[in-house]
N, C-alpha and C positions, 0 to 999 in steps of 0.2 A: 504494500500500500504506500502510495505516495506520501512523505513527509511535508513537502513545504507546498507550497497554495500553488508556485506556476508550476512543481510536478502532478499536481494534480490535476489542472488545468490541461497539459499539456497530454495526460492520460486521457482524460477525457474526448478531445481533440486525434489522439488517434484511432480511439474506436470512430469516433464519425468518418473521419478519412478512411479508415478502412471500407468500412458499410460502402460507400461511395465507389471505392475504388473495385469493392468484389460486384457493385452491379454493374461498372461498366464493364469489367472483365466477361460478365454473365452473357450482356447485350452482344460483344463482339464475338462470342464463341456462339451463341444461338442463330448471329449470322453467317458463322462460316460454316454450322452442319448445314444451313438449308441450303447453302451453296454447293457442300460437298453431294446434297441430295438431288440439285437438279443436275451439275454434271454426272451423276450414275445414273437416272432418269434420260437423260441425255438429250434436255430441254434447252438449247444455245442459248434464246432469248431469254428464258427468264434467268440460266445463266446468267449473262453478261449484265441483267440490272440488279442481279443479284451481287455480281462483285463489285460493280460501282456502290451500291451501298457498302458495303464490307470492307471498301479500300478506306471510304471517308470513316467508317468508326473504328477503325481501327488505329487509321491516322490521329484520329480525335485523341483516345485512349493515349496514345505513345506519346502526344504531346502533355497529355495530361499525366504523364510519367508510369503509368498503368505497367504499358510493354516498353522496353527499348526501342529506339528508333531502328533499330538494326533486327531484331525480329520481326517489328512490323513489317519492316520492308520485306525481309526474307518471306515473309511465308503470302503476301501479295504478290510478289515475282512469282511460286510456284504456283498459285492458286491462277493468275495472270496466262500462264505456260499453260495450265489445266485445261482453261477455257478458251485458248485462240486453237488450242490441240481438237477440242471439239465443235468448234467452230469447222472446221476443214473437213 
C-alpha cells in the first residue's frame, strides 16, 4: 500500500491507465481477427476496408504507446502482404 498521498495518487492513476490501455488493446485485436476472418473467407472487399480500419487503430494504439511503433508497423506490413496476396 502506498505511503505518501502522490504514491497513492499515482497508484491510483495507473489502474485507470491500464483499464484504458487493455480496451484499446481489446478494440485493435477484435479488428485484426475479423480481418484474419474475411481473408480465410476470402472476401477482398470487405478485406481491404477491413484493414484500412485496422491500420488507423492500431496506428492510434502505438501512438498512444499501447504497441510499439515497430510492431505496429510489422504486423500491418504482413496483414498488408495478406490482403494484396488475395486481392490477385
Amino acid at each position: 500500500m502506498a505511503q505518501h498521498k502522490s504514491a497513492a495518487k499515482r497508484a491510483r492513476q495507473a489502474v485507470k491507465k491500464n483499464a484504458v490501455n487493455t480496451a484499446r488493446k481489446s478494440v485493435v485485436r477484435t479488428a485484426e481477427k475479423a480481418l484474419a476472418s474475411a481473408l480465410k473467407n476470402k472476401d477482398v472487399k470487405a478485406a481491404q476496408t477491413l484493414l484500412s480500419a485496422y491500420v488507423s487503430k492500431i496506428m492510434k494504439a502505438a501512438q498512444k504507446g499501447v504497441f510499439t511503433k515497430a510492431t505496429a508497423s510489422r504486423k500491418v506490413g504482413r496483414l498488408t502482404t495478406q490482403v494484396q496476396k488475395a486481392a490477385k
